[in-house]
C-alpha positions as CSV (number, residue, x, y, z in Angstrom):
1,X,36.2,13.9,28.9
2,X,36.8,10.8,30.3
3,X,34.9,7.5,29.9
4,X,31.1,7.0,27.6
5,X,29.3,10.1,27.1
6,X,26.2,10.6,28.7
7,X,23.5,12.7,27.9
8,X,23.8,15.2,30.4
9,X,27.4,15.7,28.6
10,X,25.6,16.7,25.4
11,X,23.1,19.4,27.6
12,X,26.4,20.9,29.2
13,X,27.8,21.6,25.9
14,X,24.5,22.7,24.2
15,X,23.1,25.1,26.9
16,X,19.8,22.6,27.2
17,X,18.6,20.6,29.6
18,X,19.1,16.6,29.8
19,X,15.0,16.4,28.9
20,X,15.5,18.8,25.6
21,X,18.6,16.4,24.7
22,X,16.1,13.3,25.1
23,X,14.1,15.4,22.8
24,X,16.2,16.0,20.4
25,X,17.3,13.2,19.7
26,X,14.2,11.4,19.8
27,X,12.9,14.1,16.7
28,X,10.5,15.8,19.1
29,X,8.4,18.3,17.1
30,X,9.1,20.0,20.6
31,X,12.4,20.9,19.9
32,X,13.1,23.5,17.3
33,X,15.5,22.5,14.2
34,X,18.2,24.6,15.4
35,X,18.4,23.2,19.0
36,X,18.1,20.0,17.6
37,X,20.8,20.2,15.1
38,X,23.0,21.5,17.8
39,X,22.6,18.4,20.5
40,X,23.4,16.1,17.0
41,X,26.2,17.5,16.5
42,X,27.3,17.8,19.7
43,X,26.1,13.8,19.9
44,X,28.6,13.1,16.9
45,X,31.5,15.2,18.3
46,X,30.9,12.8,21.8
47,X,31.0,9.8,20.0
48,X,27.1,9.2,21.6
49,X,25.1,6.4,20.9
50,X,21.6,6.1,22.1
51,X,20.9,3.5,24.7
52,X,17.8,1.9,23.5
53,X,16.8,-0.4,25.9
54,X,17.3,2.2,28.6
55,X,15.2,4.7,26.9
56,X,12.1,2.3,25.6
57,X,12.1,1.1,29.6
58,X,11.5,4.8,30.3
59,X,8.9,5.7,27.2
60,X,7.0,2.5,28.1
61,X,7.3,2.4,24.0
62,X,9.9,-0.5,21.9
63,X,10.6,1.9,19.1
64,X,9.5,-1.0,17.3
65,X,6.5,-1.0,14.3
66,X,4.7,-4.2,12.9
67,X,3.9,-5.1,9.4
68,X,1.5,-7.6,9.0
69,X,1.0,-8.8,6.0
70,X,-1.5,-11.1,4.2
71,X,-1.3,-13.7,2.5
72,X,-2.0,-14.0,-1.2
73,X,-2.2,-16.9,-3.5
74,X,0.6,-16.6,-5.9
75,X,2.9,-18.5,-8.8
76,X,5.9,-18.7,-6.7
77,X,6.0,-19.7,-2.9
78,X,6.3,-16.6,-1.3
79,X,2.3,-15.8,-0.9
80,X,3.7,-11.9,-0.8
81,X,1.6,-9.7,-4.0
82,X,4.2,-8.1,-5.7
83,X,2.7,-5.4,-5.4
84,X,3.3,-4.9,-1.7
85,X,6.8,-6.1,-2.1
86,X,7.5,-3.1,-3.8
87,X,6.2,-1.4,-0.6
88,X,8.0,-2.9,1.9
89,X,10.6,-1.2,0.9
90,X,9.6,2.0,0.8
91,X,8.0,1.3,4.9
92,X,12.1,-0.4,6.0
93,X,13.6,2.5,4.4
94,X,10.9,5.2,6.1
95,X,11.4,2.9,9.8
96,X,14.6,3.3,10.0
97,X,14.6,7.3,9.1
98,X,12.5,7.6,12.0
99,X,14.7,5.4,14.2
100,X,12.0,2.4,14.0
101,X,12.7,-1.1,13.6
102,X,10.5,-2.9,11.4
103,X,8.9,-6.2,12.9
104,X,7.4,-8.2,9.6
105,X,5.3,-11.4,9.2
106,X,2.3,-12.6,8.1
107,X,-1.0,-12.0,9.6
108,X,-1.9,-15.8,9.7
109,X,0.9,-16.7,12.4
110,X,-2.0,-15.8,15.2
111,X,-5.7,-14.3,15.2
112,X,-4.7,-12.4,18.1
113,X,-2.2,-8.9,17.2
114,X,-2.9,-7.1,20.5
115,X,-1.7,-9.9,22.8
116,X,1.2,-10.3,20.2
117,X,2.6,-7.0,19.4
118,X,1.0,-3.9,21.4
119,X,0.3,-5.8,24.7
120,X,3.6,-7.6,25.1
121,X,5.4,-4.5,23.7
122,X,7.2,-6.1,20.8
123,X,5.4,-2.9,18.9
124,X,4.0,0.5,19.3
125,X,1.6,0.2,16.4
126,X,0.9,-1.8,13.4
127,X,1.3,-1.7,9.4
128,X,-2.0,-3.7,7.9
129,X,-1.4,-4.9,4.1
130,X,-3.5,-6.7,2.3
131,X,-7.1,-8.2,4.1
132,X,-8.4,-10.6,1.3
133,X,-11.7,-10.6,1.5
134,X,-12.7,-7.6,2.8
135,X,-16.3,-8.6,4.6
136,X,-15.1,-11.4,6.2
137,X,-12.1,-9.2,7.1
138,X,-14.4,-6.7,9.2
139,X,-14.6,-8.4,12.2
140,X,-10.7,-8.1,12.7
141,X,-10.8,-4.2,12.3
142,X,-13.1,-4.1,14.6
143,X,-11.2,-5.9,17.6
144,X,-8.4,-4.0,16.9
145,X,-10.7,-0.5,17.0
146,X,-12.4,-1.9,20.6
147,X,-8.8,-2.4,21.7
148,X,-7.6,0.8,21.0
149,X,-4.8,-0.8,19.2
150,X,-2.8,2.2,17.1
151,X,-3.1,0.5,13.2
152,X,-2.8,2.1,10.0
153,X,-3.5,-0.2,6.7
154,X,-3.5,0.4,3.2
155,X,-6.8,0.1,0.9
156,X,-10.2,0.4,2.2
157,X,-11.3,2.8,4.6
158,X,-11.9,1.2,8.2
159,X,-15.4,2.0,10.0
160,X,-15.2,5.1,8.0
161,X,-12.3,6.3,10.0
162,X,-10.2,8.0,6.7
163,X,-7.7,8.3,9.0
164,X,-6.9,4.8,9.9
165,X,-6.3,4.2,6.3
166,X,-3.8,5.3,3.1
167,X,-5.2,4.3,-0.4
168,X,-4.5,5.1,-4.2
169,X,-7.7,7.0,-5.1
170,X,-9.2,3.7,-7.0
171,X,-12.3,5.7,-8.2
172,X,-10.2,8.1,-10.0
173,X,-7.8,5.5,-11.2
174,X,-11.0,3.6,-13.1
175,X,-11.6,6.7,-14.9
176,X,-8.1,7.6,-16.2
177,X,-8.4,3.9,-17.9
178,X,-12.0,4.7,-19.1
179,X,-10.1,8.1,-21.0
180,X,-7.8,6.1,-22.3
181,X,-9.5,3.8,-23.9
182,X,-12.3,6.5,-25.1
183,X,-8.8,8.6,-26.8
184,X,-7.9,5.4,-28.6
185,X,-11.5,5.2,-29.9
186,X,-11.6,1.4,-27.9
187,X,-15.1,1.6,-26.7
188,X,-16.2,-2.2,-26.6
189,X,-14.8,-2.7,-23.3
190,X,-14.8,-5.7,-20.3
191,X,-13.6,-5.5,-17.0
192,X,-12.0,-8.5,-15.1
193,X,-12.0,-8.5,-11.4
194,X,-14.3,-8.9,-8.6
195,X,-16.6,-5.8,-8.4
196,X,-18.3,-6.2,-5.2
197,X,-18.1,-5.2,-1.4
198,X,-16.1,-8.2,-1.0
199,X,-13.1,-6.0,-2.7
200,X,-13.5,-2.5,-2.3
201,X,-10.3,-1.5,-4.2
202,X,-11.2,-3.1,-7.3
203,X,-14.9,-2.3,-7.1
204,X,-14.2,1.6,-6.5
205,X,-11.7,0.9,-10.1
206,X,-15.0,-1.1,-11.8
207,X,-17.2,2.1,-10.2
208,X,-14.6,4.6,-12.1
209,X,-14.3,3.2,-15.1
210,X,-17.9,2.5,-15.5
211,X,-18.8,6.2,-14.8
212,X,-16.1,7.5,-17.1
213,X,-17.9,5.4,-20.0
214,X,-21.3,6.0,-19.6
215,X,-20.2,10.2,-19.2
216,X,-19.3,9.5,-23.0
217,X,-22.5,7.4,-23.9
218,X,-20.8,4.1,-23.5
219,X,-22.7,1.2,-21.4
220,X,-20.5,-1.9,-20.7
221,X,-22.6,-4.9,-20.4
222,X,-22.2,-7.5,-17.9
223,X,-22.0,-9.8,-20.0
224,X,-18.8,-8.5,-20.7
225,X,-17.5,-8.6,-16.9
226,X,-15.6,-11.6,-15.4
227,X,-14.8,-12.0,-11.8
228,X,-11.4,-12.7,-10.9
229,X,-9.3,-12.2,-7.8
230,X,-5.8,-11.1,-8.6
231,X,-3.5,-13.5,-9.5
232,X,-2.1,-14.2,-13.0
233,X,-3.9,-17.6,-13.4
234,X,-6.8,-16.0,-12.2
235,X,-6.6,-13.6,-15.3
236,X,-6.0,-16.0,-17.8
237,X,-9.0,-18.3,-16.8
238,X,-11.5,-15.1,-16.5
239,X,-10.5,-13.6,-19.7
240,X,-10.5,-18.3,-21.4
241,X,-14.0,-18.1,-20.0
242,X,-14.7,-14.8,-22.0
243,X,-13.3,-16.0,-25.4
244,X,-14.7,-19.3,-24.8
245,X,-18.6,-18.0,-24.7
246,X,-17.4,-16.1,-28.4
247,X,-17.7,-12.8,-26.4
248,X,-16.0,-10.0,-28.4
249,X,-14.5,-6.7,-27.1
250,X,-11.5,-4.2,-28.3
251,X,-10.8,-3.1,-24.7
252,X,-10.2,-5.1,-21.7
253,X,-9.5,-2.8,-18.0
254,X,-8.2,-5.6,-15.7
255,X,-8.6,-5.1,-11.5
256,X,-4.9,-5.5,-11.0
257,X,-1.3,-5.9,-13.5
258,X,-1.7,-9.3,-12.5
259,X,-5.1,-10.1,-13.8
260,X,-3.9,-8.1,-17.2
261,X,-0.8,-10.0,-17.3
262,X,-3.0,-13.4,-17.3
263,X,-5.4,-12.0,-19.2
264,X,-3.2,-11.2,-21.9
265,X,-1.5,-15.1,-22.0
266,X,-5.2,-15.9,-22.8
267,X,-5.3,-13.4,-25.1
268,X,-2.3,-14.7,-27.1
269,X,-3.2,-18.2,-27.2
270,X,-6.9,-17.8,-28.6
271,X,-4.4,-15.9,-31.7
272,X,-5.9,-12.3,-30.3
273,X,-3.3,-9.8,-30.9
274,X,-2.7,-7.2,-28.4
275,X,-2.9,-4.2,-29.2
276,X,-4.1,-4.4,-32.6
277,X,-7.4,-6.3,-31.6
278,X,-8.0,-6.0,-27.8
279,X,-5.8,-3.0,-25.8
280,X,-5.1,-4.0,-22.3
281,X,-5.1,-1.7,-19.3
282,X,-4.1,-3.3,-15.7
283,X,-3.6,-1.5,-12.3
284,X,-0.6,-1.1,-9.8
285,X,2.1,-0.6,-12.1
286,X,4.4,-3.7,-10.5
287,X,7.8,-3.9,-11.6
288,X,7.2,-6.9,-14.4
289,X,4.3,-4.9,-15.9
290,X,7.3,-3.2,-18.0
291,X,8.8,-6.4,-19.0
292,X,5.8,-8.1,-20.0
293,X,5.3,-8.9,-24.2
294,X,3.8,-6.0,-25.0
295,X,4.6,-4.2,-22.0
296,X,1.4,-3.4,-19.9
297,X,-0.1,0.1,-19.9
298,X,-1.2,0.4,-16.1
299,X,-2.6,2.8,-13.5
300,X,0.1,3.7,-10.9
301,X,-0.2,3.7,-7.0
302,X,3.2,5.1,-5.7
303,X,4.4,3.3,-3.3
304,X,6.9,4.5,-2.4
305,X,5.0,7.6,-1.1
306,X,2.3,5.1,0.6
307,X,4.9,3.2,2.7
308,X,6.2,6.6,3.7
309,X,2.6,8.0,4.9
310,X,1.6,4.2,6.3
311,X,4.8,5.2,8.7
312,X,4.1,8.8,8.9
313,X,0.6,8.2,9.9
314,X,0.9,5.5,12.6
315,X,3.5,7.6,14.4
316,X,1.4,10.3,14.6
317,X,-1.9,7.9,15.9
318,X,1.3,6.8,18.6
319,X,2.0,10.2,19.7
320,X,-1.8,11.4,20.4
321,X,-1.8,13.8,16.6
322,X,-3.9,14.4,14.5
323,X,-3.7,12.4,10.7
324,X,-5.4,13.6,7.9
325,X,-6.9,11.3,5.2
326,X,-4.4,10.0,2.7
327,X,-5.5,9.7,-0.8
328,X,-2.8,9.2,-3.5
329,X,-3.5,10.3,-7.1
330,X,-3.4,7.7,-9.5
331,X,-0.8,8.4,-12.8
332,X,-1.3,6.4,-16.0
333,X,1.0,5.1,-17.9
334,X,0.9,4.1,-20.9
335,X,3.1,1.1,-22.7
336,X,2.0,-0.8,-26.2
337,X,-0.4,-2.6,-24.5
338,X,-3.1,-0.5,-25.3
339,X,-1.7,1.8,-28.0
């Protein structure tokens, strides 16, 4: 054959028309696996490479997704949580599997996604991580849900559309550290973060681990609660203010690894010896909760499996399918912290 191969080349030697080739190639549930193996290998054999531009000018669609993410106040300058770090990651690697590019940046550079992304077709859909606080977040949700625009995010369900949204299952997460705690016989607990609408995550986790506690006869008193957002220093002054009005527990279930990790620096200094007086549970499992002195027993939120059904989910919500609710199971596990 002389000259670039085209796909019409590919249909001749398959048996398939030039649209099932498109198909094909494209990962059209359309096209059975055996067909579609076929044109890729015949693609291989032809030395084919997909044009593209050519082919996004056709779909009306830039094979392009956009993470937005938000930013956090943290110890270095990077404003990223460390947590979603972990799952940007996992969302490049699942991109490019599906032949996406992966458009990233913070949702501060402009209040206005649908002229930037959908509407000037730099992307088919957007990736939403992180919203801060989440009443004053509402607002945005809902311009994107009056424009139509195809979003997934991670955390709290939006306008109680489960579909919109992929999210550890907090509630369930609370409990597993309640358990814990109850096994070790630590039943003089506090919780540090901010349970209230204004963070739905960490109040489903306060919600959880309350329920779990008072199923075994065990009230926490609010006394014993600090509010803290989650950040390290954030932690440490929640858990100062604690010590400093001579409140005493054995068992402290922090909102987030970086609260605990904060919480445990305070911990230290007032000569409180963890595990031995206080255990310490945090939540996320982020990679430094392993590394930390003692290393931090934590709830897990795979995400690696979340960035994977962020991507799954918004191409689906692209091509006019139906999503089902995502709601990952939380896994403890469990480090000297709190044993």
């Amino acid at each position: 054959m002389k000259g670039k191969a085209t796909s019409f080349d590919i249909a001749h030697y398959a048996g398939v028309s030039q649209s099932t080739v498109s198909r094909a190639l494209r990962n059209s549930h359309l096209v059975n696996e055996e067909t579609r193996k076929r044109v890729f290998d015949i693609a291989k054999k032809l030395n084919y490479k997909v044009d593209k531009n050519a082919s996004n000018l056709r779909t009306q669609q830039s094979s392009t997704l956009a993470l937005l993410l938000f930013e956090d106040p943290t110890s270095d300058e990077s404003q990223i949580n460390p947590f979603f770090l972990a799952m940007l990651g996992s969302i490049t690697r699942a991109c490019a599997k599906e032949g996406y590019d992966l458009l990233v940046s913070f949702q501060s550079a402009s209040a206005d996604w649908q002229a930037d992304y959908e509407d000037s077709h730099r992307a088919d859909g957007i990736i939403l991580l992180g919203y801060g606080d989440y009443i004053d977040y509402q607002p945005k949700f809902n311009t994107l849900l009056e424009q139509n625009t195809k979003f997934v995010c991670w955390g709290a369900t939006v306008d109680n559309r489960p579909d919109l949204t992929v999210c550890c299952d907090n509630y369930g997460g609370g409990k597993l550290a309640a358990e814990h705690f109850i096994a070790h016989s630590r039943t003089d607990c506090t919780f540090i973060g901010d349970a209230s609408d204004h963070s739905p995550e960490f109040f489903s986790r306060f919600q959880g681990f309350k329920d779990e506690l008072l199923a075994n006869n065990v009230k926490i008193n609010e006394r014993k609660m600090a509010n803290a957002i989650s950040t390290e220093e954030s932690g440490y002054h929640a858990t100062r203010s604690l010590i400093a009005n001579n409140i005493k527990f054995n068992a402290l279930f922090a909102a987030s690894d970086l609260i605990a990790i904060g919480a445990i620096r305070a911990l230290k200094e007032a000569n409180i010896n963890v595990p031995k007086d206080v255990a310490v549970v945090g939540f996320d499992n982020i990679a430094i909760a392993s590394y930390v002195n003692p290393p931090l027993t934590t709830i897990e939120q795979n995400t690696t499996v979340a960035g994977q059904m962020l991507v799954e989910n918004l191409l689906k919500l692209i091509r006019g399918e139906e999503v089902q609710s995502t709601l990952l199971p939380p896994v403890l596990i469990s480090r000297k912290s709190s044993s």
